[in-house]
C-alpha positions in Angstrom: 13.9 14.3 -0.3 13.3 13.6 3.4 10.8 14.1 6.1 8.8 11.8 7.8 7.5 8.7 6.2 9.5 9.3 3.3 11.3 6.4 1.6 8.8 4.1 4.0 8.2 1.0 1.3 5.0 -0.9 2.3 5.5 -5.0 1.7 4.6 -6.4 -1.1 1.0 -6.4 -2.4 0.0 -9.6 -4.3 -2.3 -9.0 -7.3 -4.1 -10.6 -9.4 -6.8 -10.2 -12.0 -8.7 -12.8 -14.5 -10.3 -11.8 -17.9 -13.7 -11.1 -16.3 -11.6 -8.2 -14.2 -10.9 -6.9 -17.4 -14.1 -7.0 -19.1 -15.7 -5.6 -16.1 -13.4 -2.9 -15.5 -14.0 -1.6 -19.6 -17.5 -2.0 -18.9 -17.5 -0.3 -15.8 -15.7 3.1 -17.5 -17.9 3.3 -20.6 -16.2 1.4 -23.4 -18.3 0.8 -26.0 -20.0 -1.5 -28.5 -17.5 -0.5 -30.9 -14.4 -1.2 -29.2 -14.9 -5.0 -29.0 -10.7 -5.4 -28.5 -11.9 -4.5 -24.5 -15.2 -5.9 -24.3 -14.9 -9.8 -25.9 -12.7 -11.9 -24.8 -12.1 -13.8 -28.0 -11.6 -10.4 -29.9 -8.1 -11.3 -31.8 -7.4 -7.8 -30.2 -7.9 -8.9 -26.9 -6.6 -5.9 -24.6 -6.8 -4.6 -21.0 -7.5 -0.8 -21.1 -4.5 0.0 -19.9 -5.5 2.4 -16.9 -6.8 -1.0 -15.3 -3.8 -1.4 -12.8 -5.1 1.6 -10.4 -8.0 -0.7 -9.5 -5.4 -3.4 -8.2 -4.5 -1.5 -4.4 -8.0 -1.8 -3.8 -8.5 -5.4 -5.4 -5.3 -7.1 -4.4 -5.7 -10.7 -5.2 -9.7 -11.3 -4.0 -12.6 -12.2 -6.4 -15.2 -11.2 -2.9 -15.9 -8.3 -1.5 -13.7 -6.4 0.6 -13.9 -4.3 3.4 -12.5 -1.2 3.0 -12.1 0.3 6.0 -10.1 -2.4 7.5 -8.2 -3.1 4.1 -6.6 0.6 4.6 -5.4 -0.2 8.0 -3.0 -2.8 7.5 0.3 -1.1 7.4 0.9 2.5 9.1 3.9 4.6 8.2 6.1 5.7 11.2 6.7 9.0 11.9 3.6 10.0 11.0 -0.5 10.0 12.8 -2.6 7.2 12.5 -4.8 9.0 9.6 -8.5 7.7 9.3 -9.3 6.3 6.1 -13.2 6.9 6.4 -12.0 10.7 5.7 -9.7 10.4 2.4 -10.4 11.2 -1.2 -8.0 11.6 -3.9 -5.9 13.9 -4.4 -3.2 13.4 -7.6 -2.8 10.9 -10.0 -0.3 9.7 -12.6 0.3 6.5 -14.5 3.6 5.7 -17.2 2.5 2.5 -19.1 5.8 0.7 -19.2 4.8 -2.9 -20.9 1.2 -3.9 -21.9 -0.6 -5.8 -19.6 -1.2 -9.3 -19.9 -5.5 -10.2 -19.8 -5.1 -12.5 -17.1 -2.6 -12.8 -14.4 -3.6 -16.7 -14.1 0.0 -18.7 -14.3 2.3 -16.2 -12.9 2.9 -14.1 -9.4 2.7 -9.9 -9.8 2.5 -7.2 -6.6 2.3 -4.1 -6.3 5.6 -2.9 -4.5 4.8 0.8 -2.8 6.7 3.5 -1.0 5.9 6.9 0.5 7.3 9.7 -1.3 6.4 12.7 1.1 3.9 13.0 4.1 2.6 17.1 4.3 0.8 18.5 6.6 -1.9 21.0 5.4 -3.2 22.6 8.8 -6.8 22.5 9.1 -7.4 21.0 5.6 -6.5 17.9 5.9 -2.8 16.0 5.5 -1.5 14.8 2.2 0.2 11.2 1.1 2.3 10.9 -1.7 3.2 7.7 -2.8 4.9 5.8 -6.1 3.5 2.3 -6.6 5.2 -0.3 -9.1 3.3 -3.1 -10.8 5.7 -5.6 -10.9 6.1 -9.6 -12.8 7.8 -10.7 -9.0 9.9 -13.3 -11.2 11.3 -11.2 -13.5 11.2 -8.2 -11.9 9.7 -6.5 -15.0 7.9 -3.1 -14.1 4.2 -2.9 -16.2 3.0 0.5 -14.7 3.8 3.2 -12.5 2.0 4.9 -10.6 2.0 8.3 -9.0 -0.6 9.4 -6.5 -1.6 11.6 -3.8 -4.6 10.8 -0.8 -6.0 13.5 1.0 -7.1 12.5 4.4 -9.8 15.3 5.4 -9.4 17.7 8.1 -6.8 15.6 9.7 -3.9 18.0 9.9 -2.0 20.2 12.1 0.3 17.4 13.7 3.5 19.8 13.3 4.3 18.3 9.7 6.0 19.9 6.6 3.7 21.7 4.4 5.5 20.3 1.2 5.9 21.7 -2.4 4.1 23.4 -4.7 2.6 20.5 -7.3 3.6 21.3 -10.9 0.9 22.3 -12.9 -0.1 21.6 -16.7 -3.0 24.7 -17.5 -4.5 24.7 -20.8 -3.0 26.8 -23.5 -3.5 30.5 -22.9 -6.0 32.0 -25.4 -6.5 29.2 -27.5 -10.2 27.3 -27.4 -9.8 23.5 -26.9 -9.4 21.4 -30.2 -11.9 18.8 -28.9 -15.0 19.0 -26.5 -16.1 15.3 -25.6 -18.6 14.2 -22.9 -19.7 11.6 -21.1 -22.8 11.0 -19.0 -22.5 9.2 -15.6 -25.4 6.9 -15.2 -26.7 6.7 -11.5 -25.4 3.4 -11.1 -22.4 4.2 -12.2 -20.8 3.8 -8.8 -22.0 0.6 -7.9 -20.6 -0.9 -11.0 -17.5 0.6 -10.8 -17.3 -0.5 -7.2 -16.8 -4.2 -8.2 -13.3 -3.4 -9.6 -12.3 -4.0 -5.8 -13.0 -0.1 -4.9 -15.6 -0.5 -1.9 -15.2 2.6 -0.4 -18.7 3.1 1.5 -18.6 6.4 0.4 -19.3 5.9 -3.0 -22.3 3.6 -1.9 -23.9 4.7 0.4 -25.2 8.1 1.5 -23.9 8.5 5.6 -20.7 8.4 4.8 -20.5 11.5 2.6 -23.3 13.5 4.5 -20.4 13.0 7.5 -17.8 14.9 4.6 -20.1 17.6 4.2 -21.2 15.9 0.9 -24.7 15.9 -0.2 -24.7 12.4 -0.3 -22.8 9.3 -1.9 -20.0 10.3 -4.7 -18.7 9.3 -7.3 -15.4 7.7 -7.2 -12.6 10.1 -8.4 -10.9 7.2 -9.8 -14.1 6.7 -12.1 -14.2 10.3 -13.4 -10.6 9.9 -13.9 -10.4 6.4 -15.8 -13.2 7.7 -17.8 -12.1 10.8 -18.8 -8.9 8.7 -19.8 -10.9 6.3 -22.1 -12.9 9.4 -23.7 -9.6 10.9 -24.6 -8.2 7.8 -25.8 -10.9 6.9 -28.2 -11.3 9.9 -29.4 -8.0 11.0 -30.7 -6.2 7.9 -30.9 -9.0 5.1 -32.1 -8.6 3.5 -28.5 -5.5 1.4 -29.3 -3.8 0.7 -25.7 -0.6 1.0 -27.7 -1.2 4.8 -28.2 -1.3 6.5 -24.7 2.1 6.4 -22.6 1.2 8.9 -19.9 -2.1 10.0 -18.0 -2.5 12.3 -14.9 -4.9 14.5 -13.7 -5.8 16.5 -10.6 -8.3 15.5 -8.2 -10.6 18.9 -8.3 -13.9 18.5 -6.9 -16.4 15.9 -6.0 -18.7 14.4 -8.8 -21.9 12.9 -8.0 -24.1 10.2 -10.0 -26.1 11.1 -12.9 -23.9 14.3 -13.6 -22.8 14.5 -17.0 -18.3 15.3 -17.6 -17.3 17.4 -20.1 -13.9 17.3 -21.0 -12.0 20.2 -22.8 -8.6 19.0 -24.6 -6.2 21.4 -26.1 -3.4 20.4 -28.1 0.6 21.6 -27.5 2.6 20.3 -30.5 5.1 19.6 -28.1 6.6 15.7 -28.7 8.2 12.8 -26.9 8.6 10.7 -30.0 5.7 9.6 -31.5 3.4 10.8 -28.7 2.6 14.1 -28.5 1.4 16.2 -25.3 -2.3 17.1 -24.4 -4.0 19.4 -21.8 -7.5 18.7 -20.5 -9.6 19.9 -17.8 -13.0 18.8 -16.7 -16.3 20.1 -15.4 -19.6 19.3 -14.9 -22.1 20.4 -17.4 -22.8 23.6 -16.0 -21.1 23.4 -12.9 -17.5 22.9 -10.9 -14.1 22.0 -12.4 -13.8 18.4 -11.3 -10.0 17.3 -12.9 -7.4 19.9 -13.4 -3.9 19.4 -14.3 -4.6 16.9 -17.2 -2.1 15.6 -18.9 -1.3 13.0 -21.0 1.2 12.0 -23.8 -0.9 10.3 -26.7 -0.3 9.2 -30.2 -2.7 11.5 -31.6 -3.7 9.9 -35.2 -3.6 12.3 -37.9 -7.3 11.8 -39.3 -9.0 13.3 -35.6 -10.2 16.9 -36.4 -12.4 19.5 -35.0 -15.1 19.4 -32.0 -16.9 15.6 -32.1 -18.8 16.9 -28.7 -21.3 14.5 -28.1 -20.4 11.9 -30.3 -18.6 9.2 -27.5 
């Protein structure tokens, strides 16, 4: 594929997490009590939930507190405006867990290694980014995760770009009600926790930022709604073992703000990759707006997981 920007590879990102990262970041997405393998550190299970990496472009290597604005201005991609990052929200994403990931990074050298796979122009929208992001052991070379993802920098189109193609799309079933109905209630903290995973968009903190949008106030990251959703599905069909999910996406829908309860729908396809088999999901707020479409993931769904257990995460 070509166009401008694309095949534009960003340097190297240096990373790096300790346990506490870990802990927080399981904490921060609503693991529970009962999953101690991603809450104690002495756990014989010990385990990173293994949607932590899409914290780490945000993180980078810092234990402080970053500034966001200026941390998204370090490298622009030629051919292509100057976007704004005050005005960008998700758009896409999509992670294949490759190797497990080690609790600590402590002792040895990862980055993040980063290219542009399309730059589109939307018109009056906005433009989108598309980008693939590696996790990488820089000694080894070993990839950990992939990473596929889109940003959607608000109402900053029209500069005479491609339009780009259609997204490939993963609906639900037709006709068939969804085998499980989970939920999760968002606290209205829940963004200022999450936050210290490295995430300090001021948007998600404070309330100017997304009155500017058109917002009614401070959001919710999407990335929270999204690494939630992922936990809820893996604990609930696959008793949360890291080893039992091999690929996650969804579709950035609409904004979710604090205190709003998810409610995820899961279907079933009995189609198989091996051991792991290939789920739908979409999910709304109670009583409101789709807020990820396009789920999809390939899980190891364990044969004991029946019926509707809404309620029960």
């Amino acid at each position: 594929m070509s166009g401008p920007g694309v095949g534009f590879e960003y340097p190297p990102q240096p990373v790096a997490w300790l346990k506490r990262d870990v802990l927080l970041f399981a904490n921060s997405i609503g693991v529970t009590a009962d999953e101690l393998h991603y809450l104690y550190e002495l756990h014989p299970n010990f385990a990173v939930f293994p949607t932590y990496p899409t914290v780490l472009p945000f993180k980078g290597d810092s234990q402080e507190v970053i500034d966001f604005y200026a941390s998204q201005k370090k490298t622009k991609i030629p051919g292509v405006p100057d976007f704004d990052s005050r005005r960008v929200v998700d758009g896409q994403r999509k992670i294949e867990f490759l190797k497990p990931l080690p609790v600590t990074s402590a002792g040895r050298k990862f980055e993040l290694r980063q290219k542009v796979l399309g730059v589109y122009d939307k018109g009056r929208p906005g433009s989108v980014v598309d980008t693939q992001l590696e996790l990488v052991d820089a000694d080894s070379n070993e990839v950990y995760t992939r990473l596929l993802g889109s940003s959607f920098f608000v109402a900053q189109g029209n500069w005479g770009g491609p339009k780009g193609p259609a997204t490939e799309s993963f609906p639900p079933p037709k006709d068939k009600k969804p085998d499980w109905v989970l939920e999760h209630q968002i606290s209205k903290e829940a963004a200022h926790l999450y936050r210290l995973n490295g995430d300090y968009n001021p948007l998600h903190a404070t309330p100017e930022p997304g009155v500017k949008m058109g917002f009614p106030g401070a959001i919710m990251h999407g990335l929270y709604s999204w690494n939630a959703t992922a936990h809820c599905i893996l604990k609930a069909l696959a008793g949360s073992d890291p080893t039992h999910i091999k690929e996650y996406q969804a579709r950035f829908a609409s904004p979710v703000m604090p205190g709003d309860k998810l409610v995820i729908n899961v279907w079933r396809t009995g189609e198989k990759k091996g051991d792991f088999e290939e789920i739908r999901f979409v999910v709304a707020v109670e009583n409101g707006k789709v807020c990820l479409s396009n789920g999809r993931a390939l899980v190891k769904v364990l044969g004991d997981v029946v019926g509707d257990i809404k309620g029960k995460l």
